[in-house]
VEXTIPA-676755 format. One record per residue (C-alpha): y, z, x. Coordinates in steps of 0.001 Angstrom, whole numbers, plus 524288, in hexadecimal, padded with zeros to 5 digits. Example, Ala and Ser with C-alpha at 12.3 -4.5 7.8 and 13.67 -1.06 7.14 Angstrom:
BEGIN
7EE6C81E788300C7FBDC81BE483566
REM end
This chain:
BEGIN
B6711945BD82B98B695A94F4F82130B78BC952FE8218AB7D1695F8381B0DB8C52961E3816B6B920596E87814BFBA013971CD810ECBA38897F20811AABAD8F984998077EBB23E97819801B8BAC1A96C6B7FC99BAB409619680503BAD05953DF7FE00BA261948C47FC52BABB19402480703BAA5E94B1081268B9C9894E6080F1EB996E93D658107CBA36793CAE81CB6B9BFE9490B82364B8E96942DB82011B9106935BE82506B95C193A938322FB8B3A942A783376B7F75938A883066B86FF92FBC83ABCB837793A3084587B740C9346C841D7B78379285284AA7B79089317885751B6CFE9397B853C1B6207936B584BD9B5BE1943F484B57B65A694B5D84316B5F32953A883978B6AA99594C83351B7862959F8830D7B82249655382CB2B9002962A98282AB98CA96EDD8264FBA67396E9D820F3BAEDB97AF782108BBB2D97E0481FADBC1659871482AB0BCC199917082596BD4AC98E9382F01BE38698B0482CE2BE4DB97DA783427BE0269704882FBBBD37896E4F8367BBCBD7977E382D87BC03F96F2782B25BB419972EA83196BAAFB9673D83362B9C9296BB9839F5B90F19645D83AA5B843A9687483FAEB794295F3B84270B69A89628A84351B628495A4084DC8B54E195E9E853F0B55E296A1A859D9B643196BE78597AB712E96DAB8501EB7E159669685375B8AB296B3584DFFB97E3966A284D18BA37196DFA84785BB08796882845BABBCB196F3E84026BC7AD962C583BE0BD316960368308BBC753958DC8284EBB93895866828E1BB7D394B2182B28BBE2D94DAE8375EBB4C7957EA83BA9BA88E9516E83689BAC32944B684068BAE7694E84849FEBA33C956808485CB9BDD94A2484959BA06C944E3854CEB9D95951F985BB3B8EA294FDD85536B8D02943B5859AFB90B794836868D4B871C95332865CDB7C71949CA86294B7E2D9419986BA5B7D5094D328763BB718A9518C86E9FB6A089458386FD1B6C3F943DD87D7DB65429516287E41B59F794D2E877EC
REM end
């Protein structure tokens, strides 16, 4: 699986890029037929502390699954995002 991290307007650091990319590759254990994955971090203008914009979009056959969490730090939102993923998978490959 080919995983793809964005950050938009700020740099993200080597340890959240690894974190996000390790959580992500784990998802391989509930479906093998992930294609691709799309990590975006953004930072919402808003006043209060959960700012941080976590969303993750996987490619499967025939289909794209996204999850998009807003939380205090990413690392918050990318474990939720995943866990949200892994439901989605799961749901998916019951379908097929």
């Amino acid at each position: 699986m080919k995983v793809t991290i964005q950050s938009l307007h700020f740099n993200a650091s080597e340890q959240l890029k690894e974190f996000a990319t390790q959580k992500v590759e784990k998802l391989e254990h509930f479906f093998d037929g992930i294609i691709s994955a799309e990590v975006v971090f953004s930072l919402d203008k808003a006043e209060n502390t959960e700012n941080k914009v976590t969303k993750i979009a996987l490619s499967v056959p025939g289909d794209t699954l996204v999850a998009e969490k807003q939380c205090k730090t990413f690392e918050e939102g990318v474990d939720l995002s995943c866990d949200a993923l892994r439901h989605q998978l799961e749901r998916y490959k019951e379908k097929k």
